[in-house]
FITORNU-507585 format. One record per residue: residue number from 1; residue in three letters; chain; x, y, z of N, C-alpha, C in turn. Coordinates in Angstrom, 2 decimals. Each point is the difference from the previous one (the first is absolute). Layout:
N
ATOM num residu chaine      nX      nY      nZ     caX     caY     caZ      cX      cY      cZ
ATOM NUM    ALA      A       X       Y       Z       X       Y       Z       X       Y       Z
...
***
This chain:
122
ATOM num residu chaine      nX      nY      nZ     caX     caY     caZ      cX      cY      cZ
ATOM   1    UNK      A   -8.56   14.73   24.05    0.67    0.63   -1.13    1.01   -0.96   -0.60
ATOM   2    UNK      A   -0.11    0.29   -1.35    1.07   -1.20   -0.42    1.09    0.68   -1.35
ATOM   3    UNK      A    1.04   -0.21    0.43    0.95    0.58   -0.89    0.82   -0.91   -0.84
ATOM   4    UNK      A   -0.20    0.38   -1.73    1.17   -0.83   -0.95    1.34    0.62   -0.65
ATOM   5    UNK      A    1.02   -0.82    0.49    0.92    0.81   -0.65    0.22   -1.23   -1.49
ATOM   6    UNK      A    0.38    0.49   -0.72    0.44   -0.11   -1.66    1.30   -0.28    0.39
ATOM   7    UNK      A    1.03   -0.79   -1.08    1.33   -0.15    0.27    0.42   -0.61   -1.51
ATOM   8    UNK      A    1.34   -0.06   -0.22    0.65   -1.07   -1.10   -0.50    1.07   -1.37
ATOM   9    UNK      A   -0.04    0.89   -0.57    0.31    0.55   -0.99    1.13    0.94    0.05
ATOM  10    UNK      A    0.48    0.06   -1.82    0.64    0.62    0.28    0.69    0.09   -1.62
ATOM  11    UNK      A    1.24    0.33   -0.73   -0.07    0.32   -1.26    0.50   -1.45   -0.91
ATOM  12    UNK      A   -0.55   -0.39   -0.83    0.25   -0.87   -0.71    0.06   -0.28   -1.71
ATOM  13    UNK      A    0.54   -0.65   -0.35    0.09    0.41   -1.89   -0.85   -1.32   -0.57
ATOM  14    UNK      A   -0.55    0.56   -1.24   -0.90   -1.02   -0.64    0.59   -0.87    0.39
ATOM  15    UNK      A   -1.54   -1.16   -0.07    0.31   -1.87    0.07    0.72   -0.17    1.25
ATOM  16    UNK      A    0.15    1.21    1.50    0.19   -0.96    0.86   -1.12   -0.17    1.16
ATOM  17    UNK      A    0.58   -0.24    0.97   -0.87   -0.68    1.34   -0.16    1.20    0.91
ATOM  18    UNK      A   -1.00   -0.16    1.01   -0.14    0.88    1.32   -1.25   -0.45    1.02
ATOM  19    UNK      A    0.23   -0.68    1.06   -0.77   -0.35    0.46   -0.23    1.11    1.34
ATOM  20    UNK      A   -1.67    0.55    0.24   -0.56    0.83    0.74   -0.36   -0.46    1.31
ATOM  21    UNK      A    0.07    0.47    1.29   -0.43   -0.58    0.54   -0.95    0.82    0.92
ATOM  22    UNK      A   -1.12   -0.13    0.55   -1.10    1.03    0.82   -0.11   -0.92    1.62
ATOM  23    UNK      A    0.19    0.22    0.80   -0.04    0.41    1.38   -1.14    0.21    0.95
ATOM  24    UNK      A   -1.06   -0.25    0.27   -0.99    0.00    1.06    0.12    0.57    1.57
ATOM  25    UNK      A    0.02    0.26    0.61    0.25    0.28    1.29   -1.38    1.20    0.56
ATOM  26    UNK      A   -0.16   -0.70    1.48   -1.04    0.74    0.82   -1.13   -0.42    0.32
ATOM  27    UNK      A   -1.36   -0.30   -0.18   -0.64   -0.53    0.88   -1.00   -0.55   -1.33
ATOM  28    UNK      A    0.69   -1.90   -0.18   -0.45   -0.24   -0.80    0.03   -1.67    0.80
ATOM  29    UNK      A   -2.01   -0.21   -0.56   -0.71   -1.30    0.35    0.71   -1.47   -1.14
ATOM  30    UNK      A   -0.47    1.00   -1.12   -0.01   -0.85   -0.87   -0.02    0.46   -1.65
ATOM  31    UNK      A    1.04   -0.17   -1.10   -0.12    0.77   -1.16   -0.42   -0.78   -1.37
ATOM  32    UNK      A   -1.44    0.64   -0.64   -0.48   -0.70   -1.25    1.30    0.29   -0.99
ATOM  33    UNK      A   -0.97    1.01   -0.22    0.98    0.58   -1.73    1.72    0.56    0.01
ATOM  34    UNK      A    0.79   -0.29   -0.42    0.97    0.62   -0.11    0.51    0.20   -1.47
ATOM  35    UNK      A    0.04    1.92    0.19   -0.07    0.05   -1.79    1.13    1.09   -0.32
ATOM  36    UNK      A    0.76    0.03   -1.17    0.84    0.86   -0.72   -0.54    0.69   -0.60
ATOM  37    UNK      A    0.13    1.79   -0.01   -0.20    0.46   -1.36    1.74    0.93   -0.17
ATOM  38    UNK      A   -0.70    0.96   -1.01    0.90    0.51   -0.24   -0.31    1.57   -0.52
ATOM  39    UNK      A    0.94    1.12   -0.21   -0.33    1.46   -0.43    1.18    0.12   -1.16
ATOM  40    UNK      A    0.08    0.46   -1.04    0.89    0.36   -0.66   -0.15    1.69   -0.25
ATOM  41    UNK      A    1.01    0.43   -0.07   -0.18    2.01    0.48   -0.80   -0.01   -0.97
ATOM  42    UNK      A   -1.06    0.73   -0.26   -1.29    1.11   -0.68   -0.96   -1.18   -0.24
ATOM  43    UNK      A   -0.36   -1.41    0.06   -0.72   -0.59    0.62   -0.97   -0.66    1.16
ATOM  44    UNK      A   -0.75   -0.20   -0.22   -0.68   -0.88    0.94    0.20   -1.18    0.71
ATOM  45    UNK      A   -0.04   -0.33    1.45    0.54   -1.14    0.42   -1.02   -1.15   -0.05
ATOM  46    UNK      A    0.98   -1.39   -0.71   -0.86   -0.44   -0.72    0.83   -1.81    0.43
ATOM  47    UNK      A   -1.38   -0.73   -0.10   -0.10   -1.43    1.12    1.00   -0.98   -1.05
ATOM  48    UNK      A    1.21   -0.53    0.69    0.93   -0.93   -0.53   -0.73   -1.44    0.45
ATOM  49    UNK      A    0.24   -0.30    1.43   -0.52   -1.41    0.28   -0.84   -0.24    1.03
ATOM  50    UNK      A   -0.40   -1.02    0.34   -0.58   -0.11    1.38   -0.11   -1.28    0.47
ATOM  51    UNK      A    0.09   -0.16    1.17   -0.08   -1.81    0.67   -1.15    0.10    1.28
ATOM  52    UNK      A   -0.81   -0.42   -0.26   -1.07   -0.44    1.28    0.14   -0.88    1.28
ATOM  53    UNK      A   -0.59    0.01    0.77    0.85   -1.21    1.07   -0.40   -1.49   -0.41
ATOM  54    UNK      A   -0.83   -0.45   -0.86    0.30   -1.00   -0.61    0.69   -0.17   -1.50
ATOM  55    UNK      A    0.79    0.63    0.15    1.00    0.12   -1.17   -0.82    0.28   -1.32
ATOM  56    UNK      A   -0.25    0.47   -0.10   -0.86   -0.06   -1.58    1.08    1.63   -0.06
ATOM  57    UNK      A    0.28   -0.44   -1.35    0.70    1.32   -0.53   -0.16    0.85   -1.48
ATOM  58    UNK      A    0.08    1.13    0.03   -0.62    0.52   -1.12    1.14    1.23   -0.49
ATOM  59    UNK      A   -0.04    0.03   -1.53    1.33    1.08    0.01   -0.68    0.75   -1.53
ATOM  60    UNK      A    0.69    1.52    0.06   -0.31    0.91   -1.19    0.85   -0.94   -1.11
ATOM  61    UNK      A   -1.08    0.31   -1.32    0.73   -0.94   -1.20    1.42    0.23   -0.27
ATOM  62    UNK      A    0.73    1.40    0.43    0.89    0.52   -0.55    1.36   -0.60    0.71
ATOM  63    UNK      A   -0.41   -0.93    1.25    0.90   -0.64    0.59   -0.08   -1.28    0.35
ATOM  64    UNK      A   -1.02   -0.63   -0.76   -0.23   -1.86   -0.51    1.58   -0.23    0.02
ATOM  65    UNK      A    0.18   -1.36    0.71    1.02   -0.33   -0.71    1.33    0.20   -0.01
ATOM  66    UNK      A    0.08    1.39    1.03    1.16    0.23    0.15    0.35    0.56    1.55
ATOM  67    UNK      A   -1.10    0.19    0.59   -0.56    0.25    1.45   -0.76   -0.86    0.62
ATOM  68    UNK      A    0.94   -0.26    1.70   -0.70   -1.26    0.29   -0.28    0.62    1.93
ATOM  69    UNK      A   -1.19    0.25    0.52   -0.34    0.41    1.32   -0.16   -1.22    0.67
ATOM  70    UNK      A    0.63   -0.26    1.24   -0.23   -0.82    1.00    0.16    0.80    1.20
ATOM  71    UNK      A   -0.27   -1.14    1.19   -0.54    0.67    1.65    0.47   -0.44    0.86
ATOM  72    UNK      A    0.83   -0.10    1.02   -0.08   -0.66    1.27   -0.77    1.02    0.98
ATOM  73    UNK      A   -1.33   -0.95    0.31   -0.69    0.33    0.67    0.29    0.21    1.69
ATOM  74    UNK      A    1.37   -0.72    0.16    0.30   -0.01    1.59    1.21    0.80    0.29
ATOM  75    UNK      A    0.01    0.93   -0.71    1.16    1.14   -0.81   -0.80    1.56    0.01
ATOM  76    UNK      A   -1.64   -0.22   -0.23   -1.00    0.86   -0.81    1.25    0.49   -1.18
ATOM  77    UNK      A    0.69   -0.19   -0.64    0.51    0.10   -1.09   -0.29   -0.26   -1.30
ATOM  78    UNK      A   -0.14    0.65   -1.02   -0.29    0.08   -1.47    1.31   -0.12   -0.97
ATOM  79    UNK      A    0.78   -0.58   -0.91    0.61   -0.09   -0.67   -0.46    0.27   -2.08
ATOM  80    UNK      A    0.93    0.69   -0.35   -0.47    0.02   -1.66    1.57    0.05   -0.30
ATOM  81    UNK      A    0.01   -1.57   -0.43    1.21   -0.16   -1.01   -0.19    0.61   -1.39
ATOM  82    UNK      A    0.73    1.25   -0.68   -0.33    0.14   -1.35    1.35   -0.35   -0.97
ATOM  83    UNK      A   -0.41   -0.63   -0.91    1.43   -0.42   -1.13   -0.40    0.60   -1.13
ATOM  84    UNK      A    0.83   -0.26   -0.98   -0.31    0.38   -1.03   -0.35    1.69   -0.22
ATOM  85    UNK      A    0.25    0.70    0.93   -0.23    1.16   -0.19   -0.05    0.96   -0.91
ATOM  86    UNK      A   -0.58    1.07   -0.22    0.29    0.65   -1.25   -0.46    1.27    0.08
ATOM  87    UNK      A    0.92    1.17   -0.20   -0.19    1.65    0.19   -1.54    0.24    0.19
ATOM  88    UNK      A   -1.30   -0.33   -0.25   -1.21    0.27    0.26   -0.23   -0.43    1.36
ATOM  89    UNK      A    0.80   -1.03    0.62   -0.36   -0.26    1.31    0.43    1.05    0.92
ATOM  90    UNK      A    0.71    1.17   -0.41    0.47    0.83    1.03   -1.31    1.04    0.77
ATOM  91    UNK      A    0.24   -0.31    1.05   -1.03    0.55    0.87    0.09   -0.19    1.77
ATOM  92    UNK      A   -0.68    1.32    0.70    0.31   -0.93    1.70   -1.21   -0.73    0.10
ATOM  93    UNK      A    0.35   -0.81    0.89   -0.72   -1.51   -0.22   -0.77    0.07    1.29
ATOM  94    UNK      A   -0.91   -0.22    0.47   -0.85   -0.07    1.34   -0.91   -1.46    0.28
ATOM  95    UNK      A    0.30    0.18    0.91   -0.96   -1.15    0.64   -1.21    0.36    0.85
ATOM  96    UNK      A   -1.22   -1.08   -0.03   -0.97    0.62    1.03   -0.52   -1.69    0.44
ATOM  97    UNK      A   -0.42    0.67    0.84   -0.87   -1.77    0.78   -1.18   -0.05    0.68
ATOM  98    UNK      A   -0.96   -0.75   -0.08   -1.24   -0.16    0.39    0.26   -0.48    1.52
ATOM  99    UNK      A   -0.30    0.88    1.15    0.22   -0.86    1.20   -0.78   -0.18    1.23
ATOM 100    UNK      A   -0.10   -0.77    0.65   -0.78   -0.01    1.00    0.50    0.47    1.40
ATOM 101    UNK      A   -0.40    0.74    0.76    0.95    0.28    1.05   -0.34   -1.15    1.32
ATOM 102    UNK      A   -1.47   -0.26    0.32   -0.33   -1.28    0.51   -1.30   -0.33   -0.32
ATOM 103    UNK      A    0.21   -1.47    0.47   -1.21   -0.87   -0.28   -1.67    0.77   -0.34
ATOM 104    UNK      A   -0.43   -0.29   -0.99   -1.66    0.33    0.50    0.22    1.35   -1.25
ATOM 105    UNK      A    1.23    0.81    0.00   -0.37    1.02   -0.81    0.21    0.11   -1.29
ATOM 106    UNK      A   -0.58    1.17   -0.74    0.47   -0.31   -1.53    1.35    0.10   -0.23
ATOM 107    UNK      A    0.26   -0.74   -1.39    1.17    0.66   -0.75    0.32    1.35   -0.26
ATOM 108    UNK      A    1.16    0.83    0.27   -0.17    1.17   -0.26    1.45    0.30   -1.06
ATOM 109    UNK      A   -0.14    0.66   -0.93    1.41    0.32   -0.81    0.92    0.68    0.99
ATOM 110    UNK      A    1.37    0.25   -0.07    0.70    0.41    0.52    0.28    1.81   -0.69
ATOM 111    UNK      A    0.36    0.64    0.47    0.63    1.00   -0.70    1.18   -0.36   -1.22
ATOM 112    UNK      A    0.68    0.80   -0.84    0.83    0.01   -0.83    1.40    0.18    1.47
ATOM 113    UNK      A    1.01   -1.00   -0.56    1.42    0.05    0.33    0.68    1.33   -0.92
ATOM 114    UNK      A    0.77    0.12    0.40    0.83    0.80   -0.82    0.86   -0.13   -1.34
ATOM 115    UNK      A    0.01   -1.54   -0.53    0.18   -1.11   -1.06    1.62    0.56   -0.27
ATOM 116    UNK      A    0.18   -0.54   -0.53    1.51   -0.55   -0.83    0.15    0.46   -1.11
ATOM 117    UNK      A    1.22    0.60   -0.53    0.18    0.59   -1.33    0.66   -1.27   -0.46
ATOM 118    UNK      A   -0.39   -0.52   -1.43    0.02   -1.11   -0.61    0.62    0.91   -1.82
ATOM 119    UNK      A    1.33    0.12   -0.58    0.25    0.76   -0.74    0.94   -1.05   -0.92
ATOM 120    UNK      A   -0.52   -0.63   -1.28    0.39   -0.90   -1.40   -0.06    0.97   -0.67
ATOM 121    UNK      A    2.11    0.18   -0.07    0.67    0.96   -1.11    1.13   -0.32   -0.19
ATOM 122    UNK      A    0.50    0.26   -1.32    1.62   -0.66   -0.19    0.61    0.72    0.29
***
C-alpha cells in the first residue's frame, strides 16, 4: 500500500509564488510517472503536469510557462513550483504516481492523496 500526502499550499494574491510538494511513502520498488492535477469546486479534476522517470515532462497549456514539476527520486517526492499565478489557478491540487511495488511487476497508479488547497485572491 502506498500513501501520498500533498503539502505547501495555501492563500496567495495574483502574480505570486507557491511551491507544492507530494510525498510517497510505503511499499515502493520503483516510481515512473509523477503527476499534478487539480479540482476547482463544480468542476472536473483536471491534469496540470507530469514527469516520467526519465524526465520527460509534459504540462496543461494553461500553465506553460509559468509551472515548473520536478522529482527527487531518492525522496519519492514530486515538487510543482507555480509563479505567476492567477485567480483561475484556484483549486485543491493532487498528486498521483505510477509505481512499482517490486521488481518483475507492473506499474500501478496510486490512489488520490487528499491534495492541497491552492487559493490566488487579493
Amino acid at each position: 500500500q502506498v500513501q501520498l500526502v500533498e503539502s505547501g499550499g495555501g492563500l496567495v494574491q495574483p502574480g505570486g509564488s507557491l511551491r507544492l510538494s507530494c510525498k510517497a511513502s510505503g511499499n515502493i520498488f520503483s516510481i515512473n510517472v509523477m503527476a499534478w492535477y487539480r479540482q476547482a469546486p463544480g468542476l472536473r479534476r483536471e491534469f496540470v503536469a507530469s514527469s516520467s522517470l526519465f524526465e520527460a515532462t509534459d504540462y496543461a497549456d494553461s500553465v506553460k510557462g509559468r509551472f515548473t514539476i520536478s522529482r527527487d527520486n531518492a525522496r519519492n517526492t514530486v515538487y510543482l513550483q507555480m509563479n505567476s499565478l492567477k485567480p483561475e489557478d484556484t483549486a485543491v491540487y493532487y498528486c498521483t504516481m505510477s509505481i512499482q511495488a517490486r521488481a518483475g511487476v507492473p506499474y500501478e497508479y496510486t490512489d488520490w492523496g487528499r491534495g492541497t488547497q491552492v487559493t490566488v485572491s487579493a
